[in-house]
N, C-alpha and C positions, 0 to 999 in steps of 0.2 A: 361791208360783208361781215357777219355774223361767225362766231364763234364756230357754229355746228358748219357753216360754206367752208372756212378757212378749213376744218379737219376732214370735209368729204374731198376739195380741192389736193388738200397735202395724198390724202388716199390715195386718190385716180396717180399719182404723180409717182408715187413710192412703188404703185403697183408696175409701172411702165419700165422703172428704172433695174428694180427689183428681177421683171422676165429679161429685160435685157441681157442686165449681168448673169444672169442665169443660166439663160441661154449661148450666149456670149463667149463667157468664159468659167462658167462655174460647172460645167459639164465637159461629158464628152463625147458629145452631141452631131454627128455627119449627117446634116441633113443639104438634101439635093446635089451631093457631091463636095458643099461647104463644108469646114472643119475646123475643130481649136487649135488643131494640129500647125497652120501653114496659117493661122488668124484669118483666113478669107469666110471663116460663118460669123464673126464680127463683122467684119465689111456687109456682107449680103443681109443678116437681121436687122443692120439698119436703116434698111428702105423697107426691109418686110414688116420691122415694127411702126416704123410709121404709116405703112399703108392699112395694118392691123385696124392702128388706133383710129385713123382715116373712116374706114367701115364701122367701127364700135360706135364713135362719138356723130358721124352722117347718122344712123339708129336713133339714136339718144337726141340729138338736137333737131333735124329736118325730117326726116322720113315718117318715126311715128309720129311726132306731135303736129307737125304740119300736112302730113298726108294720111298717113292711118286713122289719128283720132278724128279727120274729117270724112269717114265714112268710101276714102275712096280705095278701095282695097285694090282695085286691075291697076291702075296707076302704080299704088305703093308696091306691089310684086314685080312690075314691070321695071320701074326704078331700080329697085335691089337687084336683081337678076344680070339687069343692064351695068349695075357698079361694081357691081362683084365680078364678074367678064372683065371688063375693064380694065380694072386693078388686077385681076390675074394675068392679063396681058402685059401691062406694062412691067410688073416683078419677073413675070417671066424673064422678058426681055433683058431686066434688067442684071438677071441672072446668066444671060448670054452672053451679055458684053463681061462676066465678074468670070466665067468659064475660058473665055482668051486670055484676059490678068494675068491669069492661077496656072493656066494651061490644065485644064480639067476636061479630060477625053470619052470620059467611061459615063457620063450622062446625058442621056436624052431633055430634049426638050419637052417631050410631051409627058414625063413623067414628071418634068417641074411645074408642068403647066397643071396639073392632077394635082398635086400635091397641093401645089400653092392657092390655086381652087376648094378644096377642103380645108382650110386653113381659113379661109376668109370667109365662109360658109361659119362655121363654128365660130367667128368673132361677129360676125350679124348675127348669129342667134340669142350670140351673147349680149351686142349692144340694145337688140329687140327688147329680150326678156327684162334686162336694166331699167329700160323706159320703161316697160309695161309696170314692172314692181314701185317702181317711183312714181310715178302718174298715181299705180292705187293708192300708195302712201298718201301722196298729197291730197286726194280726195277723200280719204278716211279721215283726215286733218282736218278739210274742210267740212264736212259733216259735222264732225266732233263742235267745231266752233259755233258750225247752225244751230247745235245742239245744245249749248251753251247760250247763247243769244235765244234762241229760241225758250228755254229754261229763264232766262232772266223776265221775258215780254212776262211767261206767263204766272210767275211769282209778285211782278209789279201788278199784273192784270190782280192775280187774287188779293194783292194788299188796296187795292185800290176798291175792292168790293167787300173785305171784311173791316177793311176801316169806320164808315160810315154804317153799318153796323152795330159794333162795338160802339163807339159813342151813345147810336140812340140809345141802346140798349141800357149801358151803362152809366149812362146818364140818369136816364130815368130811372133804373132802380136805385141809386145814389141819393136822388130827390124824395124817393119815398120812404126812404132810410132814415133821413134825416128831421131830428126831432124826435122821432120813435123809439131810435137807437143810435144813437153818436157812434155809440164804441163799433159797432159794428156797420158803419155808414164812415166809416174811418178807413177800418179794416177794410173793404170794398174798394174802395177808392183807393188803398196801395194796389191793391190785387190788380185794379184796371189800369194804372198807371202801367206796372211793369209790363202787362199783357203790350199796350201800346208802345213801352220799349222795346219790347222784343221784335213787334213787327219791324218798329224802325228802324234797329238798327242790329241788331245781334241776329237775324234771321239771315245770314250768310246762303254761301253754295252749300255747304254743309255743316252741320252745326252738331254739338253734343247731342247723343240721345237725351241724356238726362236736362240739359235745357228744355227740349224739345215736349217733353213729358213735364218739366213743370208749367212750363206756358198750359197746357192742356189741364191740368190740375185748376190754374187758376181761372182758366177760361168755365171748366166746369161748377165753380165754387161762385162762381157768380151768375150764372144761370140759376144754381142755386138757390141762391139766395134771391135773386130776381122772381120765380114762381116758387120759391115756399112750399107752401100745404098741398098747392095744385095739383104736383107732380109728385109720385114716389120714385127718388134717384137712389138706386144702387152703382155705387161703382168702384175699381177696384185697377188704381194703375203700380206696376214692379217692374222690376228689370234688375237683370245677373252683371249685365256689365255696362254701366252706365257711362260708360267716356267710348262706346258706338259712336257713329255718329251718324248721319240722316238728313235727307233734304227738308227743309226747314217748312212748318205749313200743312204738311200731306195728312196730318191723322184728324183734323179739327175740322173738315167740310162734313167730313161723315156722323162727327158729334154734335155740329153744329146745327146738318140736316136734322139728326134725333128730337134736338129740343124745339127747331122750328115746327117740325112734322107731328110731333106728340098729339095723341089723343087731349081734348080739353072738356071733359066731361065735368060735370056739377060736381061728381063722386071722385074726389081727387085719390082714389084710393087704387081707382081704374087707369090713369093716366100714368101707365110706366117707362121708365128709361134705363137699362140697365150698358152698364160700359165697364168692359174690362178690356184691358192692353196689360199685354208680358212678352217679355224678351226672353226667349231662353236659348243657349248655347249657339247667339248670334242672330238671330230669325226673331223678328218682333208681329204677335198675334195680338191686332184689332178686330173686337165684336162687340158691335153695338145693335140694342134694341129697344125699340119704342113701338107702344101702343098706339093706333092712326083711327082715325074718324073716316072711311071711305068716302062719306060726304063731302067734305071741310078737305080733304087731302091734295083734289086737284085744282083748288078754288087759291089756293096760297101761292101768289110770288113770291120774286126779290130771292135773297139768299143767296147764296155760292152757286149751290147745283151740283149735282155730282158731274156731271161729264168736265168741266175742267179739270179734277183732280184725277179722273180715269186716264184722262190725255196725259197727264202727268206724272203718271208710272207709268205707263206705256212709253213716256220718253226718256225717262231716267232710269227706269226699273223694268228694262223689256223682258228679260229673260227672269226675274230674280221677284217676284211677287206671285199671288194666285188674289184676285178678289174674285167677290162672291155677295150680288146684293138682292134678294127676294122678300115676298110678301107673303103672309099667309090670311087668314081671314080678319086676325087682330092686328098682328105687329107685321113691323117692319125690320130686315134684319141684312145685315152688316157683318161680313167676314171678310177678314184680310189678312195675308200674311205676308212679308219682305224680308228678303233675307239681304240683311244688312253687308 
């Protein structure tokens, strides 16, 4: 048994002891003709508290989880109605034989039977509603971990699709680096080394922004450097508070589609990429844009794809993002914004 069982067990425990004495003796309390007076509402609260906890914890252990959550509602009314009678029958009674003890004259039986009937009425509703809040509890739990699990499939799924990627890619321009320009076929090859660090191992559940944004810095700088003259890259990454942090992945399908999807015209001068990302006062805005070939644009596999990363604010960022992805007759355009 767990930490958090042992302190909801101590609870339910503290809580029982706690209305006893309460009730018991820490009042001054005549109920059903009982009293602290002559100690006969000690005697009688304790059959009535245990038949209390009787109805709370029947609620909480057999009725709703065994009968309610299976959908049989006339059963589970007819149950409760039938325990609750019941157990008002026998306290009554129980109260009959404690009225000869005491010698107690001036109460009716059918006003304990009233009584003690509301009573046990208000402790089913109470052990109902317990179950009902705990059941949610534990299903919002298990969501959470679906949600979790589910979060991890689809970050392996993306590293397992930008991997083989980045290799070709960075291979190749590494290859044609080399010879040309050492220094800079040097330079390149750390850039891609740590990009592959980062996938492997520093891409946690959530990671520093500012990690997050150099990974993208260098993923861009080698695209870069990979088409050259081709492409005219503008781009422009900031951030007010750099130790944010962020699920790790999310912003580089949308820069990565830019550079796959780019116009590739003779006139490298036509083939534009522009990317800017800024964080301000908590909220980080990604806009990306490239120029596209309507031709060439639905002819191209492979790549990420947008719909997994869509799926993936959707499941980490439901309420707390706006994207926004259209075309106009040239480009292609990218807006996003997360509030961290």
């Amino acid at each position: 048994m767990n930490i958090s069982k042992i302190m909801l067990v101590a609870g339910h425990i503290l809580f029982w002891l706690f209305s006893y004495w309460f009730i018991a003796f820490g009042s001054d309390l005549n109920w059903n003709g009982f009293s602290t007076y002559n100690n006969s509402l000690a005697y009688a609260y304790t059959y009535g508290l245990i038949f209390n906890a009787v109805l709370f914890y029947t609620q909480v252990f057999w009725l709703f989880s065994k009968i309610y959550k299976r959908k049989k509602k006339v059963l589970f009314y007819v149950l409760t109605i039938t325990l609750i009678v019941s157990i008002t029958v026998i306290e009554t009674y129980g109260d009959y034989i404690l009225y000869d003890v005491y010698d107690i004259r001036n109460e009716s039986l059918s006003g304990s039977f009233i009584s003690n009937f509301l009573v046990h009425i208000i402790y089913t509703i109470a052990g109902f509603y317990y179950a009902l809040k705990f059941d949610y509890r534990k299903s919002e739990k298990i969501k959470q971990q679906l949600l979790e699990e589910t979060y991890k499939t689809e970050l392996k799924y993306l590293k397992a699709q930008l991997n083989p990627h980045f290799l070709f890619n960075g291979i190749n321009s590494i290859y044609h680096l080399i010879g040309k320009n050492d220094d800079l076929a040097k330079q390149t090859l750390l850039q891609f080394s740590g990009l592959l660090r980062y996938q492997l191992y520093e891409s946690n559940t959530h990671i520093l922004l500012e990690k997050e944004l150099d990974y993208v810095l260098k993923f861009i700088k080698i695209e870069e450097t990979r088409r050259g003259s081709d492409i005219q890259l503008d781009y422009d990454v900031k951030s007010e508070n750099p130790t944010l942090k962020i699920t790790p992945l999310l912003l580089i399908p949308f820069i990565e589609n830019a550079f796959k999807h780019c116009s590739n015209n003779i006139d490298g001068s036509t083939n534009i990429i522009k990317i800017k990302i800024e964080e301000v006062g908590g909220t980080l805005y990604l806009n990306v844009v490239n120029s596209y070939d309507e031709s060439t644009y639905k002819k191209k596999v492979g790549g990420i794809g947008l719909n997994n990363v869509q799926k993936r604010l959707l499941l980490l960022y439901p309420d707390q993002h706006q994207l926004s992805i259209k075309k106009d007759e040239t480009n292609h355009i990218v807006n996003l914004s997360i509030n961290l």
